[in-house]
C-alpha positions in Angstrom: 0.0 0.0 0.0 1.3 3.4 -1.1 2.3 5.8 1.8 2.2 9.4 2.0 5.6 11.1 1.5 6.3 14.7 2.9 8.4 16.5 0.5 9.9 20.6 0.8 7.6 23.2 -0.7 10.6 23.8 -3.4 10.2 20.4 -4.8 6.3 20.4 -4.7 6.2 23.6 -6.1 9.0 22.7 -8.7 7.2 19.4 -9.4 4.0 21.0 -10.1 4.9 23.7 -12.6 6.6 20.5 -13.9 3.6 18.3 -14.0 1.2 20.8 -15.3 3.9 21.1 -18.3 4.3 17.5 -19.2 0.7 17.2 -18.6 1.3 14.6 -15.7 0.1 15.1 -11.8 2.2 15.9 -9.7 2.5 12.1 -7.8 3.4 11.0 -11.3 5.9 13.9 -12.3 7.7 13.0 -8.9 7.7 9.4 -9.5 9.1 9.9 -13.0 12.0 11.6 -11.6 12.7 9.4 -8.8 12.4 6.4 -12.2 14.9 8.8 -13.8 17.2 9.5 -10.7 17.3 5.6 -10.3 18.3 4.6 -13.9 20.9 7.5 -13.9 22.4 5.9 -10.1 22.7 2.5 -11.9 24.3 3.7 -15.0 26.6 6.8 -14.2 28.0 7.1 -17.9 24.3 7.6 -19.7 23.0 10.8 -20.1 19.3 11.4 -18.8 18.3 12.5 -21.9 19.3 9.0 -23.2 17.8 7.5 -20.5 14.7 9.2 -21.1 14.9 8.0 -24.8 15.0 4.6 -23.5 11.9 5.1 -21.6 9.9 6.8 -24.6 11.5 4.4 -26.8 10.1 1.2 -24.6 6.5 3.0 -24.1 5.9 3.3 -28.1 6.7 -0.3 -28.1 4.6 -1.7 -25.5 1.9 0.7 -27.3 2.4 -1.0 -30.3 3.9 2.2 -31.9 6.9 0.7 -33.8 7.8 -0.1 -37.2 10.4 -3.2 -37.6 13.8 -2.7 -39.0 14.7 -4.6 -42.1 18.3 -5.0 -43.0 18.1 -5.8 -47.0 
């Protein structure tokens, strides 16, 4: 069962602006970043914007929203 977490007003405030950008609420836009944060801890030499390619990348697939790659 999910808990509530107390966070600063900084990061709440920063989250939200966030969230309301990215069209995400603000439980998710914090949650994202902590999924970020983690990848980045486990994998020092990837940039975050590669990492969030990955993410992107494996959310089009699991939505079906690939085309194959042929080599000819």
């Amino acid at each position: 069962m999910a808990q509530a977490i107390k966070v600063s007003e900084d990061l709440y405030t920063i989250a939200k602006t966030r969230a309301k950008a990215e069209h995400r609420s603000i439980p998710a836009q914090i949650e994202y970043w902590a999924k970020i944060g983690r990848i980045a801890h486990d994998n020092p030499d990837l940039p975050v914007s590669f990492i969030e390619g990955i993410l992107i990348s494996n959310a089009e697939y699991e939505a079906g929203q690939y085309t194959e790659f042929k080599l000819d």
